[in-house]
C-alpha positions in Angstrom: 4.9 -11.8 31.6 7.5 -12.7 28.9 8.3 -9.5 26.5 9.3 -10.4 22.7 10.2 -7.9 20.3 10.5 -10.2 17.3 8.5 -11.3 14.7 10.5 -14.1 14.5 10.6 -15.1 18.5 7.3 -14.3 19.0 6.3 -17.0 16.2 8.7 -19.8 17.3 6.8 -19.1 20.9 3.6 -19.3 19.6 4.5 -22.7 17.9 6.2 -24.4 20.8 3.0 -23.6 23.0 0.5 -24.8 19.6 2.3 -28.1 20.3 1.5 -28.3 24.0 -1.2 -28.3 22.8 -2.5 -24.8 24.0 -5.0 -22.4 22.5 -3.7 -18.6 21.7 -6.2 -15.1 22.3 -4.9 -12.4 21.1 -5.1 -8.6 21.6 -3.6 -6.2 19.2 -3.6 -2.3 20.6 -1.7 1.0 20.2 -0.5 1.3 23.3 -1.8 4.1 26.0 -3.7 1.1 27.7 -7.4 1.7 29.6 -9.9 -0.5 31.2 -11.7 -1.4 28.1 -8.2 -2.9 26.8 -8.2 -4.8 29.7 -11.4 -5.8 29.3 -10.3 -7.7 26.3 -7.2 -9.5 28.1 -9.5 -10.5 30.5 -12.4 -11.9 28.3 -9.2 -13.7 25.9 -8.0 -15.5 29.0 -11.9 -17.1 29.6 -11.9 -18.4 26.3 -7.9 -19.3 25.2 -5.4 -20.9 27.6 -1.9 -18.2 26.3 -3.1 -14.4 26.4 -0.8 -12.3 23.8 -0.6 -8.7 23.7 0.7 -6.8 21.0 1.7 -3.0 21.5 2.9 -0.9 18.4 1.6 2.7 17.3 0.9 1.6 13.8 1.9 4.7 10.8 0.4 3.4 8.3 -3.2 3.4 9.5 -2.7 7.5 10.0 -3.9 10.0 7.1 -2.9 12.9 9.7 1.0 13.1 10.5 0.0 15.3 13.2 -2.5 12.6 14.6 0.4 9.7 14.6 2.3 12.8 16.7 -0.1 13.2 18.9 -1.3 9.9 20.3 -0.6 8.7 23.4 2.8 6.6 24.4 2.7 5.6 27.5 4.9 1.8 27.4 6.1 1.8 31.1 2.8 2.2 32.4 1.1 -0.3 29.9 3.6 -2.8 30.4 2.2 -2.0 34.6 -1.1 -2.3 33.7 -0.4 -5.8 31.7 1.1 -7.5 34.6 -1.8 -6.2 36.8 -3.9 -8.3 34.9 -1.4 -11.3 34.1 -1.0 -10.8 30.5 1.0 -13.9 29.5 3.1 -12.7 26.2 3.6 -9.0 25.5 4.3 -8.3 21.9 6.8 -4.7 21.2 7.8 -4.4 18.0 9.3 -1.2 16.4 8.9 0.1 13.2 11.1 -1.2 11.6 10.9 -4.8 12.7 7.0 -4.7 11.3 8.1 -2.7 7.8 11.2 -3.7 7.2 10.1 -1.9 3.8 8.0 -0.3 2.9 4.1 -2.4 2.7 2.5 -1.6 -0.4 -0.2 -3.8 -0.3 -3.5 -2.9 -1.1 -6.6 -4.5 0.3 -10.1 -4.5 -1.9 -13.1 -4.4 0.6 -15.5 -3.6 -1.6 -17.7 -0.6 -0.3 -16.9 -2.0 3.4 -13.6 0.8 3.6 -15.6 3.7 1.5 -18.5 4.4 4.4 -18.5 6.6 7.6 -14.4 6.0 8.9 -13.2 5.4 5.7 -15.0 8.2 3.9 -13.6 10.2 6.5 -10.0 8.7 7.1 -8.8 7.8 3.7 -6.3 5.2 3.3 -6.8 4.1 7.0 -8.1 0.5 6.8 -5.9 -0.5 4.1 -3.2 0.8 7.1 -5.1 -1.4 9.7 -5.3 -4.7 7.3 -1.3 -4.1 6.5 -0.6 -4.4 10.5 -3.3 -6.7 11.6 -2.3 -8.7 8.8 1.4 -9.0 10.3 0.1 -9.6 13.5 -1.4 -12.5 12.6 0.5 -14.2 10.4 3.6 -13.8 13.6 1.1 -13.9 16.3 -0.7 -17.3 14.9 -3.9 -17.0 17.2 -7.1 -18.7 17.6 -9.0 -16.6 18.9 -8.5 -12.9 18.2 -10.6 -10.1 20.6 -11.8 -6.5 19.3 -13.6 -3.8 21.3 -16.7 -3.0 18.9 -16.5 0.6 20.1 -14.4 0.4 16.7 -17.4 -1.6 14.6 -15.9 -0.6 11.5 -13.0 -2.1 11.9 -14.3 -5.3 13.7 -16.3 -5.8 10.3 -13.2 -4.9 8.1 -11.1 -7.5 10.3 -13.7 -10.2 9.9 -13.6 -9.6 5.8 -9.6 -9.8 6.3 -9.9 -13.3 7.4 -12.3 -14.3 5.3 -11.0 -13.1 2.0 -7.6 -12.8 2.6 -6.8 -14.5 5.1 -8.6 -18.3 4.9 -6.0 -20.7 5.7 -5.2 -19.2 9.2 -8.9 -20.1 10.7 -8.3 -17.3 13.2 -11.9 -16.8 14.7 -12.3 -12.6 15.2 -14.3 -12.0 18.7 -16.0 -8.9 19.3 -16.4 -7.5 22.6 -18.5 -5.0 24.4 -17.9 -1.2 25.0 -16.4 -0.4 28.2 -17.5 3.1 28.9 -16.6 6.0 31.3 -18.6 6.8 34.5 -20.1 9.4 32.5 -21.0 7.2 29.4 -18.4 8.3 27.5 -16.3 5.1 25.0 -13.2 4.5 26.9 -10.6 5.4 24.6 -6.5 6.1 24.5 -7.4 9.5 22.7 -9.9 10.6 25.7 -6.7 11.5 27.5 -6.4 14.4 25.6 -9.8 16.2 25.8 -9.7 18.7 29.2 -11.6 17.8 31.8 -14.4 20.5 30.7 -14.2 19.3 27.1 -14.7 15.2 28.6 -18.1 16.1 30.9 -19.2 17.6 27.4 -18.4 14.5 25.3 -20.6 12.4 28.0 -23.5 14.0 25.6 -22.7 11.7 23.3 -23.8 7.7 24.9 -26.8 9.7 26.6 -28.1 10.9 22.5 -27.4 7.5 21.2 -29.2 5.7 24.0 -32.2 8.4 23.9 -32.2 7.7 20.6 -32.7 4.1 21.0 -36.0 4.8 23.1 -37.6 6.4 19.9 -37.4 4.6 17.8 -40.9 3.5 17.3 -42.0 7.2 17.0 -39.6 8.3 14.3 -38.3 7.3 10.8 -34.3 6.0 10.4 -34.1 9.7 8.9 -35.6 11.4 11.4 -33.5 9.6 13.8 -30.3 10.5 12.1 -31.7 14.5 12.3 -32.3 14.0 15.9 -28.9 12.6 16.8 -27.0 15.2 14.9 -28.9 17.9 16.1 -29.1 17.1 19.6 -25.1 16.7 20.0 -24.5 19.8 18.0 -26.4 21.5 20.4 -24.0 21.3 22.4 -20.9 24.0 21.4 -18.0 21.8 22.3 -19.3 19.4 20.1 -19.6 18.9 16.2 -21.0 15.8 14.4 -18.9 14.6 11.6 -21.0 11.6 10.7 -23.4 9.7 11.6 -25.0 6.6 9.8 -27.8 4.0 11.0 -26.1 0.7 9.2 -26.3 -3.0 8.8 -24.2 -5.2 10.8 -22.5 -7.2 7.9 -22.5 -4.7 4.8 -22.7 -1.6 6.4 -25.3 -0.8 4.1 -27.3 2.0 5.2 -30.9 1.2 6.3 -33.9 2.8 4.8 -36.6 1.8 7.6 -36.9 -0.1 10.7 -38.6 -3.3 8.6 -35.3 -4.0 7.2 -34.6 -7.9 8.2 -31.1 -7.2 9.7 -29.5 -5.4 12.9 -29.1 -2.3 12.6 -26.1 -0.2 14.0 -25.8 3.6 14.8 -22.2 4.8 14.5 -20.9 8.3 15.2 -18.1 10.4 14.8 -17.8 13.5 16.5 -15.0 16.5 17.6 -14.9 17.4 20.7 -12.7 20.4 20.4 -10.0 18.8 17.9 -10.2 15.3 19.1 -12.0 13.3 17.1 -14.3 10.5 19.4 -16.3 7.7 17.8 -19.0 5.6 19.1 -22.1 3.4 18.5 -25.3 1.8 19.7 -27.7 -1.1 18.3 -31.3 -0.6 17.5 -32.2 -4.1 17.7 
């Protein structure tokens, strides 16, 4: 595995390889590496011959300083777990070779950035389009592969392209949510819930998938009542949101009729980590 730290390296690689004529997947994380990471290395090197990796804790994407303190950094054992699954190109910028000043661009998604995570997290996606945006343009992939755990921001990423992005033709993949023995979304932030507060937040894939099976019985509203109230139930647990939305808009759906799929996503503490998750109804 070949390690590059510049923005300027990484993209004279990328171009040597374009004119050998190979295809580049690329996987942009945080760091604090899990299976479901993995996942996506594994399912990039199916589908593109050179599989990058890009590690960086992005600041911009955090409305909570003491959130950007808190998550995991864990690069020796990433850079482990990498190799383990031959990762071709690791990407490890620093700060201050992706904002060499300060980014003050600001991305118009419509209503796309106002729902559920953005309500919630403001500022955050403009913060995600700043870095993805860099990512790209020095990371120049075909192919780029997101775990839809985040469905928000696979949407958001897809508008980036699209509007913003057209010339690059970067198609944006999304894959499936690798989950926990338990049912729990594998995520970097699990490793900070306790191991009483992580059999809890199991309660959360078994609602949404119990919610699936009735479906036919209930309204979109009375679902949404159900799912709230059966997780709050639970006293480790509090709902923050939760929205039954289309797959492209992220409009919220009125009844099961609708002509479109229709997505349930979640956001829910389990004692002060916030965990998010999702299940289709169709």
């Amino acid at each position: 595995m070949i390690i590059i730290k510049t923005r300027k390296e990484i993209s004279e690689k990328i171009i040597q390889l374009k004119k050998e004529g190979k295809t580049i997947g690329f996987v942009p994380t945080m760091g604090a590496l899990h299976q479901g990471h993995l996942s996506l290395i594994e399912i990039a090197q199916k589908h593109t011959d050179v599989s990058v990796v890009s590690l960086f804790v992005n600041p911009t994407q955090f409305n909570n300083s003491k959130d950007l303190e808190k998550y995991p950094r864990t690069i020796e054992t990433d850079i482990d777990k990498l190799q383990s699954v031959c990762t071709d190109i690791l990407f490890l910028p620093n700060a201050d070779e992706m904002y060499p000043e300060e980014d003050t661009r600001v991305f118009d998604f419509g209503k796309l950035d106002k729902v559920m995570e953005g309500k919630y997290r403001s500022g955050h996606f403009n913060g995600v389009a700043q870095i993805v945006s860099k990512l790209f343009e020095s990371v120049l992939p075909d192919k780029a592969f997101f775990g839809l755990k985040d469905f928000q921001q696979y949407v958001i990423i897809k508008e980036l392209v699209k509007k913003f992005m057209p010339d690059t033709d970067i198609e944006i993949v999304g894959c499936p949510i690798i989950r926990e023995k338990g049912g729990l979304a594998m995520s970097s932030r699990n490793e900070l819930l306790g191991a009483v507060e992580r059999e809890n937040a199991n309660i959360i894939s078994k609602v949404l998938e119990k919610s699936k099976e009735i479906v036919n019985e209930k309204s979109v509203e009375e679902i949404k009542k159900y799912v709230v109230a059966e997780i709050n139930s639970n006293s480790f647990l509090k709902v923050e949101y939760f929205e039954i939305v289309d797959d492209v808009k992220l409009e919220n759906i009125k009844n099961w009729s609708e002509n479109n799929k229709k997505v349930g996503c979640v956001a829910v503490f389990c004692g002060e980590v916030r965990l998010i998750d999702n299940v289709y109804y169709n």
